[in-house]
VMD Tcl script that draws the C-alpha trace (Angstrom):
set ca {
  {25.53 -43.05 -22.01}
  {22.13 -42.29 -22.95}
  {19.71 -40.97 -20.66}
  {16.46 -42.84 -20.07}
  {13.19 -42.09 -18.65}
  {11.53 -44.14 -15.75}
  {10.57 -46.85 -17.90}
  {13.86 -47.79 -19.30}
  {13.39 -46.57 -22.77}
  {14.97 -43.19 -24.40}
  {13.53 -40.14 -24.22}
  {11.92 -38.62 -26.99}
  {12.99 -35.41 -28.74}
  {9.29 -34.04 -28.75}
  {10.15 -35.13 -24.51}
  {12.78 -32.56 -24.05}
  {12.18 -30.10 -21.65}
  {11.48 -27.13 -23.09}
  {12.94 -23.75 -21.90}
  {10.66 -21.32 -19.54}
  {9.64 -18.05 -20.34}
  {8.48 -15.91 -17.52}
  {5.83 -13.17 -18.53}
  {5.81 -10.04 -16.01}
  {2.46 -7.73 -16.67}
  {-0.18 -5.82 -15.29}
  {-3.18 -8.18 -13.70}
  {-5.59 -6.01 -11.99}
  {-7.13 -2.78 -13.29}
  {-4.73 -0.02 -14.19}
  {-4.37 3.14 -16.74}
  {-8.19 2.70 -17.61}
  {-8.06 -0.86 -18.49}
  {-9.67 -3.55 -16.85}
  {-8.11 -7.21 -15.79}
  {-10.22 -8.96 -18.76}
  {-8.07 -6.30 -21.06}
  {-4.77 -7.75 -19.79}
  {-6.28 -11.38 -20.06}
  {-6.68 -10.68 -23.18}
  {-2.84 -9.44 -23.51}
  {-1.74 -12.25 -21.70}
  {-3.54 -14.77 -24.41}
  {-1.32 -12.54 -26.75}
  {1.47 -12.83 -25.15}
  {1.46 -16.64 -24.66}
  {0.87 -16.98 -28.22}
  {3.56 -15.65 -29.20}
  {6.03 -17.34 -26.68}
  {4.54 -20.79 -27.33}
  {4.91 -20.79 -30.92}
  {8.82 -19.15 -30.46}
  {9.45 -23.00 -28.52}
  {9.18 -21.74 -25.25}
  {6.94 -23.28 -22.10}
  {5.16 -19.84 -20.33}
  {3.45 -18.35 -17.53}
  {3.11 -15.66 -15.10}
  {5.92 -15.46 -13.22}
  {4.11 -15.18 -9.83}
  {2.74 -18.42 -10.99}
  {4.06 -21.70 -10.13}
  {2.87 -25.64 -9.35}
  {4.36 -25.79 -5.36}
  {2.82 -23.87 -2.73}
  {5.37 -21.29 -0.64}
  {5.71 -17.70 -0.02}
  {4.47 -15.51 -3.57}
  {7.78 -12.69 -3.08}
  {10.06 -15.69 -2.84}
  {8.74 -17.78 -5.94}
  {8.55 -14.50 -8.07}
  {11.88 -13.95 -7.51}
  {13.22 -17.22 -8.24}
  {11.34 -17.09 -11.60}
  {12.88 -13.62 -12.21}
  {16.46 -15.03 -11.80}
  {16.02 -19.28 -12.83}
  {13.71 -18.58 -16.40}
  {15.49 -18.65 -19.41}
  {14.00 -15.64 -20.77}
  {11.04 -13.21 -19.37}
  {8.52 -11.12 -21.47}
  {7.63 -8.18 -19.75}
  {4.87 -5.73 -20.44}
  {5.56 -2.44 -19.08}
  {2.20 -0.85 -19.99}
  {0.38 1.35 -17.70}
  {3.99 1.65 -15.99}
  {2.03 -0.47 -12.99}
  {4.72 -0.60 -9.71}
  {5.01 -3.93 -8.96}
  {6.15 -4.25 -13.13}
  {8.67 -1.92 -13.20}
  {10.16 -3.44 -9.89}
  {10.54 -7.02 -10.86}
  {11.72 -5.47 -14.41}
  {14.31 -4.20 -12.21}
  {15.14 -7.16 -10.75}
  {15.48 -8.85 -13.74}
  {17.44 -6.72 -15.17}
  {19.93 -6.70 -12.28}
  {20.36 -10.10 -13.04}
  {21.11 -9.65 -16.18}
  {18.99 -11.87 -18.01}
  {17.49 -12.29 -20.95}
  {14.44 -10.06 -21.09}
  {12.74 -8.72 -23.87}
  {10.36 -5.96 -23.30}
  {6.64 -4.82 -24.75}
  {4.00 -1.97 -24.34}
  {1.26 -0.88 -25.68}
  {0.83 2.55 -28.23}
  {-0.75 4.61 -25.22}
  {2.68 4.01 -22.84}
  {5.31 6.66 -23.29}
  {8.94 5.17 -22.81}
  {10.26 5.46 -19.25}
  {13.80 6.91 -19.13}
  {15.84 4.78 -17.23}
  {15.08 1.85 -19.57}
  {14.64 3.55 -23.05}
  {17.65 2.53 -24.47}
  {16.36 -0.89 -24.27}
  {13.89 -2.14 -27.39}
  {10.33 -2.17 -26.78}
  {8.11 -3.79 -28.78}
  {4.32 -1.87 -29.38}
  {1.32 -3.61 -29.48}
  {-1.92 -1.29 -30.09}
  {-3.65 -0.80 -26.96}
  {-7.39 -1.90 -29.01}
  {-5.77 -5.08 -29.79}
  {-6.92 -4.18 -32.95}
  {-6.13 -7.93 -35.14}
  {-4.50 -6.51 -37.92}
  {-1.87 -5.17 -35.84}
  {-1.86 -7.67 -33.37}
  {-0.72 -10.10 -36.09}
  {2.31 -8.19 -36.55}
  {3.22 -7.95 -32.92}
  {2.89 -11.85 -32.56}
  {4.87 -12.00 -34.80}
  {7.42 -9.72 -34.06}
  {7.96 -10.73 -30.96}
  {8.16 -14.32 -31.28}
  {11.07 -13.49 -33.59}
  {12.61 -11.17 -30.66}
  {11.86 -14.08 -28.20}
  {14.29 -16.64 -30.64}
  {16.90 -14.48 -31.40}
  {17.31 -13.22 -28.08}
  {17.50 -16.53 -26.30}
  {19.65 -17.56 -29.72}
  {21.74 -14.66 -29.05}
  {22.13 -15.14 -25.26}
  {23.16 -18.51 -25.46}
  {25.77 -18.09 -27.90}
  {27.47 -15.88 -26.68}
  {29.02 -15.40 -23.18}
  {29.32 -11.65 -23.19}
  {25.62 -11.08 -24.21}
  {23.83 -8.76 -22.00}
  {20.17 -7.14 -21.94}
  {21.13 -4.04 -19.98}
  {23.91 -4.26 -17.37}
  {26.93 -4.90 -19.26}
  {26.50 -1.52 -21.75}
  {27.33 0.54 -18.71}
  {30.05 -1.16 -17.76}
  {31.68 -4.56 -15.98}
  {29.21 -5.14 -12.58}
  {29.03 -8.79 -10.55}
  {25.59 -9.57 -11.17}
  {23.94 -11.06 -7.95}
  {23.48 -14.79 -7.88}
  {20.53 -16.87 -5.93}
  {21.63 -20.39 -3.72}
  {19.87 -23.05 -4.43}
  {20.15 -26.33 -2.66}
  {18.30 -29.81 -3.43}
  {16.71 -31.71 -0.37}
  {15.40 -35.34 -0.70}
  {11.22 -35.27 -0.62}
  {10.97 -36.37 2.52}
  {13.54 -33.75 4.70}
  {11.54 -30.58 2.29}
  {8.26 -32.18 3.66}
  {9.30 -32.04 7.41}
  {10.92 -28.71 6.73}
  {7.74 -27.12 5.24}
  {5.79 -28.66 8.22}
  {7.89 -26.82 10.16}
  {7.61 -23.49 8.86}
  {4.08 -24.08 8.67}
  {3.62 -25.17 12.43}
  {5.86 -22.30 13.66}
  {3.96 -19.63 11.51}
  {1.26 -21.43 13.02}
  {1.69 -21.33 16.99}
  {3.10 -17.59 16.29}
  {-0.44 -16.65 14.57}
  {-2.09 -18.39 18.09}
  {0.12 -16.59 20.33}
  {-0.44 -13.40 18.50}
  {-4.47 -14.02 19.34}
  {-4.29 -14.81 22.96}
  {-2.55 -11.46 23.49}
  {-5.21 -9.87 21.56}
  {-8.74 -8.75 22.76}
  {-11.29 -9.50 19.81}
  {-11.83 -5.98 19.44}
  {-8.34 -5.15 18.58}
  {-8.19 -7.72 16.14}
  {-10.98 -6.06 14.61}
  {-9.07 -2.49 14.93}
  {-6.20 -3.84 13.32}
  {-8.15 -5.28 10.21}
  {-9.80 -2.50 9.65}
  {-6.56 -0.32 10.13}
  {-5.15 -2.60 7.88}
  {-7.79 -1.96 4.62}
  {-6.86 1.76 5.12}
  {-3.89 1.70 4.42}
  {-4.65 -0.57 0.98}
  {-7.55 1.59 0.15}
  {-4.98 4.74 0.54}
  {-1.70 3.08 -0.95}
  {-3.91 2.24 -4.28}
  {-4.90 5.60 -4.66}
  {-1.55 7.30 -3.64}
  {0.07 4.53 -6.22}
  {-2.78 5.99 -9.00}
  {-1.81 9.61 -7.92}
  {1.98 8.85 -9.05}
  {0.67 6.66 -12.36}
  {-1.00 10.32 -13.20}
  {1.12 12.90 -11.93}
  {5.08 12.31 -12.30}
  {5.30 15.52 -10.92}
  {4.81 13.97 -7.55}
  {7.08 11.07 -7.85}
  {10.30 13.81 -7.24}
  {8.66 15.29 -4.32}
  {9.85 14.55 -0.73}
  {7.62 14.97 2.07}
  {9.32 18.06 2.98}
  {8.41 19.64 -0.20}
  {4.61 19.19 0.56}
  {4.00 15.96 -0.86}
  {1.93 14.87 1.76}
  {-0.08 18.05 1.25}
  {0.00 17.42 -1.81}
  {-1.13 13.71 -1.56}
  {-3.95 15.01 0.62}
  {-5.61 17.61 -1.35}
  {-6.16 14.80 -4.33}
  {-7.27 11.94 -2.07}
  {-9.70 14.44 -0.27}
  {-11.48 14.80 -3.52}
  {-12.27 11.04 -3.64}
  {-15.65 9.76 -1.56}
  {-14.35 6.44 -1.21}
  {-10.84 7.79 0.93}
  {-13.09 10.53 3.11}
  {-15.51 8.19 4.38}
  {-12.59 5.38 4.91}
  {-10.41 8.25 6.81}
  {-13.46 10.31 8.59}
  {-11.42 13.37 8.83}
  {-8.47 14.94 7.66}
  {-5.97 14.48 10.62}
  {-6.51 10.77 9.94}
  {-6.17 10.87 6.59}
  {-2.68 12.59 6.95}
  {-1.43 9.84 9.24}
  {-2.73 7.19 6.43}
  {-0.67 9.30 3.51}
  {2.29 9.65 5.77}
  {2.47 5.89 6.90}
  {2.08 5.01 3.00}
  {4.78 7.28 1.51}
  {7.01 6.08 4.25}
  {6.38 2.78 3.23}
  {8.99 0.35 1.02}
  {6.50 0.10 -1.85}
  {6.03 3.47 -2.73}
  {9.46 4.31 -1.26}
  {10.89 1.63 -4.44}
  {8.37 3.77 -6.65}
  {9.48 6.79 -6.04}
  {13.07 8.40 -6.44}
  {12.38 10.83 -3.82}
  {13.95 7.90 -1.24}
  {17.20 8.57 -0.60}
  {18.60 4.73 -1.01}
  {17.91 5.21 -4.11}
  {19.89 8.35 -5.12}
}
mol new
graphics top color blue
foreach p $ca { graphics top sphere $p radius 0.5 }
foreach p [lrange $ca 0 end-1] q [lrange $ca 1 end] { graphics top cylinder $p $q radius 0.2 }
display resetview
């Protein structure tokens, strides 16, 4: 039986849903490049992803409202194929490459000419785009890449045993996501209810707190930003670092380079505090994923 749209008539073929692409990249400033450089990149990109018959976007992007971990991670396992651009080697890029590759989905990777290849994933194909986006050039990576884009999502569909990274070093259960369908109305009064318990917890949370520790805690709370981006640039620059624990002097290490920066001595004040900053930020699960000095990860 044929399947009809609301109106009662067929659908058209120009109708069809078209299959998602999810593009993973650098957004902020990173590597000496500002966000209007990878705006630029991400017109690229989309470009090229469009014209291979593909719907895009970022995939921390999405229409609903909800929790910005939990979306990312559904695009990184539901799109059909993701685009990611692993120059400037930026943290949160590599990790949800990771992911992505765990799931072992299709995923076709880019960089620019000024990113060297990272080891673990150098046996994949990367596709180089000149960091200038010099047009010339650029014209051949469009096109390059929407011809990756096809064939890979030809290639993965076709065949069952198809795999981007996984499967080469052996036979691994890849993880899989739940998903459930509710009726509009029961995800309405669920999300109400999420909201309106996040919201009497926030409430409780203030009656037990003075305003003046509320203040403490904000402020407590942009030191330890401030200090993770720089200890995040610190491992971008020096991969020295990244293999350091903290009993080999990394947080010594850490120090000495931060202490050289105006904007970290006059956040910190003094060097005991700034030691307690590092040490709370290496412990921490970002740079902890970042860096292979965690043991988990061994």
């Amino acid at each position: 039986m044929a399947k009809t749209t609301e109106n009662g008539k067929e659908p058209k073929p120009s109708e069809a849903r078209k299959p998602i692409c999810g593009i993973v990249m650098p957004i902020s400033a990173i590597d000496g490049c500002a966000p209007e450089h990878w705006g630029d990149v991400l017109s690229i990109l989309r470009e090229s992803i469009t014209a291979a018959g593909f719907d895009c976007d970022l995939v921390s992007n999405a229409d609903e409202s909800g929790i910005i971990q939990k979306r990312i991670i559904h695009n990184l396992y539901s799109n059909e194929m993701v685009v990611c651009d692993v120059s400037g080697k930026n943290p949160n890029v590599m990790f949800e490459l990771g992911m992505r590759l765990a799931f072992d989905k299709p995923t076709v990777i880019v960089k620019d000419d000024r990113t060297d290849y990272t080891f673990d994933i150098g046996v994949i194909e990367h596709i180089t785009y000149p960091r200038d986006l010099r047009f010339a050039r650029i014209v051949t990576f469009k096109d390059a890449l929407r011809k990756k884009v096809e064939e890979t999502h030809k290639r993965a569909s076709s065949d069952a045993n198809y795999t981007t990274f996984l499967k080469n070093f052996g036979e691994y259960k890849v993880a899989q996501l739940a998903e459930k369908e509710l009726p509009t109305d029961q995800f309405m009064l669920e999300a109400l209810g999420e909201l309106r318990r996040e919201v009497s917890r926030l409430r409780v949370e203030g009656r037990h707190r003075r305003p003046s520790e509320v203040h403490r805690s904000r402020i407590a709370d942009n030191e330890r930003e401030l200090i993770q981006r720089y200890v995040m640039e610190l491992f971008t620059e020096n991969k020295d670092l990244r293999h350091m624990s903290p009993s080999d002097g990394l947080i010594e290490r850490m120090c000495e380079g931060l202490e050289k920066i105006a904007e970290v001595r006059e956040v910190a004040g003094n060097s005991r505090r700034l030691r307690e900053l590092v040490s709370e930020v290496v412990g921490g699960p970002i740079v902890r994923s970042y860096s292979p000095f965690d043991p988990t990860l061994e």
